[in-house]
C-alpha positions as CSV (number, residue, x, y, z in Angstrom):
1,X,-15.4,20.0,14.1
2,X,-13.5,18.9,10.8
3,X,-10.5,17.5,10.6
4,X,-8.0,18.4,8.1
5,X,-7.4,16.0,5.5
6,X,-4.1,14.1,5.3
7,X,-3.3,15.5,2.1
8,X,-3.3,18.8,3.8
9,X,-1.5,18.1,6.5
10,X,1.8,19.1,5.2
11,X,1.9,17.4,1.9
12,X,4.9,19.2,0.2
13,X,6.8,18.6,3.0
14,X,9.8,16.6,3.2
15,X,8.2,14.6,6.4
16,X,5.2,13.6,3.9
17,X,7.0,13.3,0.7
18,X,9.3,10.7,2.2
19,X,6.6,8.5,3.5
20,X,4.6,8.8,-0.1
21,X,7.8,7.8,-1.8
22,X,8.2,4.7,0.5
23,X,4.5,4.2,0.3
24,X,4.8,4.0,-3.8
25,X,7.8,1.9,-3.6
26,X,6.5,-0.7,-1.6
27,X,3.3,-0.8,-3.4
28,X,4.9,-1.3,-6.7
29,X,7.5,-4.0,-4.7
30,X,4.6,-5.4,-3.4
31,X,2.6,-6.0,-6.8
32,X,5.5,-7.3,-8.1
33,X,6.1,-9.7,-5.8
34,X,2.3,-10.6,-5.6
35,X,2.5,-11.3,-9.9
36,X,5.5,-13.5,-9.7
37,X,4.6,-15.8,-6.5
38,X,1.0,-16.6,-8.6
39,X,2.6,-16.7,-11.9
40,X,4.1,-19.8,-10.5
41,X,0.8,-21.2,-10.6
42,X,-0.2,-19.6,-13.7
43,X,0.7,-16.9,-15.8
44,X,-3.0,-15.7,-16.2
45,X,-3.8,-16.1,-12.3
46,X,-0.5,-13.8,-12.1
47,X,-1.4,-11.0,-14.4
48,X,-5.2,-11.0,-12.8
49,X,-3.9,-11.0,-9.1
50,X,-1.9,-7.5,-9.7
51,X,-4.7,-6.2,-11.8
52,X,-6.8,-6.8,-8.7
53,X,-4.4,-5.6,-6.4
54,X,-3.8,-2.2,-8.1
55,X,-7.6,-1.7,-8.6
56,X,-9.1,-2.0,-5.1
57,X,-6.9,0.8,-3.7
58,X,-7.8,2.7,-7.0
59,X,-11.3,1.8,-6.6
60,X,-12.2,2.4,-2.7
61,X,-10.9,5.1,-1.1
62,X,-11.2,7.4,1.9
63,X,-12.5,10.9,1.4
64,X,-10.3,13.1,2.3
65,X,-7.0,11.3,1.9
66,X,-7.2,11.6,-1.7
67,X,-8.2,14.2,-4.1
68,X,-11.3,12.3,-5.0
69,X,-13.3,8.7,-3.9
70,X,-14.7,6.3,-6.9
71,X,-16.0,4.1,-3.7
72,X,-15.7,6.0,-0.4
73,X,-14.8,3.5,2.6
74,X,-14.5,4.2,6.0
75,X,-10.3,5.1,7.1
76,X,-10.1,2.0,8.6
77,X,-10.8,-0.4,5.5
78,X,-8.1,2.0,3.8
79,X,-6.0,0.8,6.5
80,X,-7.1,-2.5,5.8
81,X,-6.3,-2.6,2.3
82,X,-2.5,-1.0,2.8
83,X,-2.1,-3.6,5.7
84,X,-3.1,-6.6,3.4
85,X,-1.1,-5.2,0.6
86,X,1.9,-5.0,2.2
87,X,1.2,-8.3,4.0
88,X,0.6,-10.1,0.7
89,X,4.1,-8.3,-1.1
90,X,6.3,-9.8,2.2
91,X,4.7,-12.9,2.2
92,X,5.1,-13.6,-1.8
93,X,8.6,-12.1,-2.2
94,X,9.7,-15.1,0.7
95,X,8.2,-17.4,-1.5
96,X,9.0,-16.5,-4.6
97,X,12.0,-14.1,-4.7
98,X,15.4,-14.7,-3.4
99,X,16.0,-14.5,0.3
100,X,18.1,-11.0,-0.4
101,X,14.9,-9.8,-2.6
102,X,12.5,-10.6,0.4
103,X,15.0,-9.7,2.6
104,X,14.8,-5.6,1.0
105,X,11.4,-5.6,0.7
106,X,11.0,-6.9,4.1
107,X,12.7,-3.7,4.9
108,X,11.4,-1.5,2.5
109,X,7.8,-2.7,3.9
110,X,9.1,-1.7,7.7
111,X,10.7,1.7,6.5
112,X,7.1,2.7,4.7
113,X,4.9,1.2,7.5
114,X,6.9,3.4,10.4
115,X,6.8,6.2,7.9
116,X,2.9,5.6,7.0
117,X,1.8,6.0,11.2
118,X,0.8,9.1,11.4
119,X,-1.4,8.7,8.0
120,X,-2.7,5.6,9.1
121,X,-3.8,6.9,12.9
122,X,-5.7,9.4,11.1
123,X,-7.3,7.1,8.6
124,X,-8.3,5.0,11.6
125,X,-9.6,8.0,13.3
126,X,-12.4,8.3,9.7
């Protein structure tokens, strides 16, 4: 039996939309945070880490949950890779953002990880 892709699962509706949204926001939050904590260290190390952290999600990829693969993984290293970039934004925003700053994307991170579930049981299910 197939399973239906996540991306088919209802992605124009509002249900979906809302957790992509979240999804992008935290990512972007995330990389943002991830730049400035290593720019502390250097500027260089700080460019490279987002550049890093934007390409392995662009780079690996679980068929079926988006349009196309470069590097098809398995669902759970997807799941691996949205867990440690979410991880890495919460932890960096602490330490290099003020508290209110970490404090929202603290929350933003919970919001899009609740919203993210039902994508990520499927993913694990790959």
């Amino acid at each position: 039996m197939t399973q239906t892709p996540v991306h088919d699962l209802g992605a124009a509706s509002p249900k979906r939309r809302t957790a992509a949204a979240l999804r992008f926001l935290t990512e972007i939050a995330a990389w943002a945070a991830l730049g400035t904590a290593a720019a502390q260290v250097n500027l260089a190390l700080g460019i490279a880490a987002v550049v890093v952290a934007i390409a392995i999600p662009t780079v690996f990829a679980t068929p079926g949950d988006k349009p196309s693969a470069i590097i098809p993984v398995p669902g759970p290293v997807t799941v691996l890779i949205l867990a440690a970039t979410m991880a890495a934004g919460v932890v960096c925003a602490w330490i290099a953002w003020p508290a209110w700053a970490a404090i929202a994307l603290s929350a933003l991170t919970a919001a899009s990880l609740a919203a993210e579930l039902p994508r990520w049981w499927w993913l694990l299910a790959q």
